[in-house]
N, C-alpha and C positions, 0 to 999 in steps of 0.2 A: 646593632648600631652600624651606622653605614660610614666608612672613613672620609674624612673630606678631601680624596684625591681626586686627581684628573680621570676620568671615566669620559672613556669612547665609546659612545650606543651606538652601534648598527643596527635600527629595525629594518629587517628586507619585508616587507610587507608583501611583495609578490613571490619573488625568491629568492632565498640565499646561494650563493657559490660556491656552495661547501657544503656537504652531507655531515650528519652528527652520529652519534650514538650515545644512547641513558643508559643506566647502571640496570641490572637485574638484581629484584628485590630475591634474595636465594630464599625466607621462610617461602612466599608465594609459590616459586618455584619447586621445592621441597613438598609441599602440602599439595600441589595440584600432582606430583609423580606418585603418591599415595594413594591414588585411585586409579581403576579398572575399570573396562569398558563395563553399562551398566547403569546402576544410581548408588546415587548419593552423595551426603550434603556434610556441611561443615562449615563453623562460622567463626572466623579469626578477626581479631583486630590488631594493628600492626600500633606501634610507639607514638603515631603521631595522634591517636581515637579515629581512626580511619576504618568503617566496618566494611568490611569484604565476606559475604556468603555466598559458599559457592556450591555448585552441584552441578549430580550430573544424569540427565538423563535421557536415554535411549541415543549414548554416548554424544552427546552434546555439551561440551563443559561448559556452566554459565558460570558467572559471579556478580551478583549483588550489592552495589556501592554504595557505600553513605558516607559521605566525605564530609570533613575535618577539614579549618582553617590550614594545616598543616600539608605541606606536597606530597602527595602518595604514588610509589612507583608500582605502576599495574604490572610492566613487565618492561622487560628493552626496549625503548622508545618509546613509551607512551607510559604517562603520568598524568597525575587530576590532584584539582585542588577545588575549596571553597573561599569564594570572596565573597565577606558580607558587609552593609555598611555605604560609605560614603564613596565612591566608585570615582570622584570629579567630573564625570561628566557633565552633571549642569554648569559648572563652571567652565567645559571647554566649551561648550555652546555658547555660552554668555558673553567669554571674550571674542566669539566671532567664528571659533571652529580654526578650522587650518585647511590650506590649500594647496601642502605639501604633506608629504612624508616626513621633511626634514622638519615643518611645523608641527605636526604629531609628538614626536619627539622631545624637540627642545619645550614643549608645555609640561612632558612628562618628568622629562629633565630638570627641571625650573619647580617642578611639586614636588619630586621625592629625591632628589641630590644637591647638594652644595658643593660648592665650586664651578670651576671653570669646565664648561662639555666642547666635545668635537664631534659633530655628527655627519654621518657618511653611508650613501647607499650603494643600491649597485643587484642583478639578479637578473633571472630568468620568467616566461612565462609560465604556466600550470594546466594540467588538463584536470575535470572534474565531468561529473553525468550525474543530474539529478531527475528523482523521477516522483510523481502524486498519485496516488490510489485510493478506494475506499477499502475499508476488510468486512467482515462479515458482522460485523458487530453495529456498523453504522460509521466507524470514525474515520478518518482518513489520513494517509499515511502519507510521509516523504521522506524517501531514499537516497544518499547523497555519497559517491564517491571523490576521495581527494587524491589524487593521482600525482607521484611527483618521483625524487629520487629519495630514498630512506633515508630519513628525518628521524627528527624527537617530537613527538607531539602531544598537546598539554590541553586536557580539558576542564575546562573551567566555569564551574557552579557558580551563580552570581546570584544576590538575595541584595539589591541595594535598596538605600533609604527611600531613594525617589525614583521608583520603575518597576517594571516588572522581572522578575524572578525567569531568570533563563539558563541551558547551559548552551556554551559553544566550547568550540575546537581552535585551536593556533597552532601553528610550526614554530616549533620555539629556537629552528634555527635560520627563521626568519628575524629574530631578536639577537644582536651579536656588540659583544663589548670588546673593550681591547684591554686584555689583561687579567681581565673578572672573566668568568663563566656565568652566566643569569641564574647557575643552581646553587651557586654562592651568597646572592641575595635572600635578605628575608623573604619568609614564603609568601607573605602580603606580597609587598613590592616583586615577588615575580609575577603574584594573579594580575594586581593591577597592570601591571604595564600589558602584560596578553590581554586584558581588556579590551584593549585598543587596537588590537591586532585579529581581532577574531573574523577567521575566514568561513563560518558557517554558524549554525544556531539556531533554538528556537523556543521559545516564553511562554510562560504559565499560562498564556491566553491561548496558545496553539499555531502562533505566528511562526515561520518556518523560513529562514533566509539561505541562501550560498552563493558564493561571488566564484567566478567562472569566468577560466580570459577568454579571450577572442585573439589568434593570429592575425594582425591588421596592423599595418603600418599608423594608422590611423589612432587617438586618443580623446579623451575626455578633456573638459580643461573650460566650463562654465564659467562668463565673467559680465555677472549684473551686480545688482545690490545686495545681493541676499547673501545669509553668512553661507561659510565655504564648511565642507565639507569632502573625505577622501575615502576609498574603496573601504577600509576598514574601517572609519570612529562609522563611515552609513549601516554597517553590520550591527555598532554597536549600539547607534542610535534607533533602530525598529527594535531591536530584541528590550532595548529599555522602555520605549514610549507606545508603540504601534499593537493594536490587538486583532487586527486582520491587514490582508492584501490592499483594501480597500484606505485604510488610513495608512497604511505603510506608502502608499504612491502619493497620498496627501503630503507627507511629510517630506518625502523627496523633491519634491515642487518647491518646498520652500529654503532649499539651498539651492549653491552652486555647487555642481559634481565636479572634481579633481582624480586621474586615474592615477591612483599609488603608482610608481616608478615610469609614468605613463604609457602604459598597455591596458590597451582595450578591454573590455570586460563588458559583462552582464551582470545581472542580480535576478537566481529565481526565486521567487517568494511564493509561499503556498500557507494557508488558514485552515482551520478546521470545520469550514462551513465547506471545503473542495474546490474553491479557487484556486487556480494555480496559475500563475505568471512568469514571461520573463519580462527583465525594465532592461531597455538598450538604450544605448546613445547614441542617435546618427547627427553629425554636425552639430553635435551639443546639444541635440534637443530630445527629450527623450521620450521614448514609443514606447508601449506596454502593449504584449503580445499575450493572447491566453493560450497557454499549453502545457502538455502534462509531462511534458520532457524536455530539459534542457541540459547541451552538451560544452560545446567549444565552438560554435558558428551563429553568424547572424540569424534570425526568424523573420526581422521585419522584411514588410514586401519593399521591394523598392532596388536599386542597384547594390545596396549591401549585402541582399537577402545569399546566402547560402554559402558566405565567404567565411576562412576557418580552414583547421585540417582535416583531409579524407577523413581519416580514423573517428575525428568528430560527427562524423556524418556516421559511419555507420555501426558506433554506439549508439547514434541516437534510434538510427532505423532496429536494431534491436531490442531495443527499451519500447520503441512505439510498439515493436511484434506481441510482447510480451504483455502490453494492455491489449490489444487489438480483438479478444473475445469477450472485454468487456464484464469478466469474473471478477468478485472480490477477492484479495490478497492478503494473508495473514503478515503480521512481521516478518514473518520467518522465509513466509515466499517474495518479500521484496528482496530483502538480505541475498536469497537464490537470485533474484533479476541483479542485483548490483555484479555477486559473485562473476554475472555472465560478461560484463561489460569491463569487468577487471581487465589489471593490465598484463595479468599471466597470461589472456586469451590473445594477444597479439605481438607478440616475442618482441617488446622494446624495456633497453635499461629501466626505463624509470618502474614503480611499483603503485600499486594502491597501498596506498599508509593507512589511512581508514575509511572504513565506509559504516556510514551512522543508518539506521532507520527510526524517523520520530514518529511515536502514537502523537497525533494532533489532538485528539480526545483524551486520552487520559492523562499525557503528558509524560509516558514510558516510553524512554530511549534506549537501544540498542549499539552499541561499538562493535567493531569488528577491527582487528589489527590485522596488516600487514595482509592484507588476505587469505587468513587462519579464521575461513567460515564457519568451521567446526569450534571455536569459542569465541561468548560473546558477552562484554561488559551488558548491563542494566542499571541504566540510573532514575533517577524519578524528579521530577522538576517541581523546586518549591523545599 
């Protein structure tokens, strides 16, 4: 039951001003220092029906997630949950979408709180490197790092009434209240609201999205007829409606784009037919570029093209190295190419928090924390 007092929502949608830290679940903890290099396996479930099996082999610790309505802590900073059911979004589209952050917000504010709200932004840009390949099996793969300073980060299983069945990723200290914690919240109302928030992702169809700034004094900020939409609900709108690259750029067309805290940004999108895209915005109109790598700088031709930071550049020319013989790639050797473009290989504060690899085909996902390439979540979409 949620009090009816004055509640302050900070969503920083691009970035919060403040680094967090989660709790360490100590069983997890306790059960993964009980193994030695080696194999083997062991299947816990923790108070919330949350199943975690994990193993290990040819010293590779995995674990196995099958998430429960309930928040489950995988380890320091990084937790998952299931949201199933009535998600609002058709309703946020219906009343017209939002063409702020601070409209994002007070719609969420206005569904799951009573009383009086006060909403207030404020953040930083973000680096990420996303990358597409095929593996040996025929399906195709996208690799996605989220780069930033140490965070909490929340993945979230979505099964709603009306869409398709995705998981994505949030910083949930891009989500900030005055007074409350968001881990104080019922576990529903913390998924839903990361709903809205979700900065990567990809659906039981194979559809594969991540929003990626751009250093550019320059912003988003579309104004025709059409309803509005902002960096994050357009996340959440392909991974619910869109079943490839190709309807995913159909549905973009039919809003107006708004850049959460206005910075720059792209969208790369990739399908499991091995389309891969990025969507930019030069002067509000948007370009769709095909490419199998996208970092932190513009692609399109034209006086934008190549604008961004150095170190964007040459993640990306690493990531292109690393397709450039035109071999297929197992999970496990993207996860190696993310590894290379991490942020320990270039001695800056900030960290990889996570770096995802999605099977597009079978709809097996891969987590990786904190750049601990040596363990890695598996969750399965649907």
């Amino acid at each position: 039951m949620i009090r009816k007092t004055i509640l302050s929502i900070f969503i920083f949608m691009l970035a919060a001003l403040f680094t967090g830290c989660g709790r360490e679940n100590s069983d997890q903890s306790s059960a993964a220092q009980n193994y030695e290099s080696g194999y083997g396996s062991a299947k816990m479930e923790d108070d919330t029906g949350s199943v975690m099996e994990q193993e290990i082999m040819d010293g590779t610790d995995t674990e196995t997630i099958v998430l429960s309505s309930e928040v489950m802590q995988l380890e320091n900073g990084l937790s998952a949950v299931e949201y199933r059911g009535d998600d609002g979004f058709d309703e946020f589209i219906s009343q017209g979408g939002a063409s702020s952050d601070e409209e994002v917000v007070a719609f969420l504010a206005g569904k799951l709180f009573s009383g009086e709200k006060e909403i207030s932004f404020g953040g930083m840009p973000f680096g990420c490197s996303t990358l597409s390949v095929k593996d040996g099996q025929g399906n195709w793969l996208f690799g996605r790092n989220f780069d930033w300073d140490s965070c909490n980060g929340m993945i979230v299983s979505s099964l709603p009434e009306n869409g398709y069945a995705s998981i994505s990723t949030v910083n949930t200290d891009f989500i900030r209240m005055s007074g409350l914690k968001l881990s104080d919240l019922p576990d529903a109302v913390q998924a839903m609201i990361c709903l809205y928030a979700s900065l990567d992702g990809m659906n039981e169809k194979g559809l594969a999205v991540s929003v990626n700034m751009i250093q550019d004094t320059a912003t988003i900020s579309q104004n025709t007829d059409k309803p509005d939409i902002t960096t994050t609900t357009a996340i959440r709108l392909l991974l619910n409606q869109a079943a490839d690259v190709g309807e995913a750029m159909e549905l973009l067309k039919q809003y107006d784009m708004h850049a959460s805290m206005g910075y720059m940004m792209h969208l790369a999108l990739a399908d499991r037919s091995g389309r891969s895209v990025a969507v930019e915005y030069i002067d509000n109109e948007m370009v769709v570029i095909d490419t199998p790598v996208v970092t932190n700088f513009y692609l399109a031709e034209g006086e934008k093209n190549g604008i961004g930071t150095s170190q964007s550049h040459e993640r990306y020319d690493i990531l292109m190295q690393a397709l450039a013989d035109g071999n297929a790639m197992s999970m496990e050797d993207v996860g190696k190419a993310l590894d290379s473009v991490s942020k320990d290989n270039f001695g800056e504060f900030e960290s990889t928090e996570w770096s995802i690899v999605f099977n597009q085909g079978t709809g097996e996902v891969h987590y990786y924390h904190r750049e601990n390439y040596g363990k890695k979540y598996i969750f399965r979409i649907g």
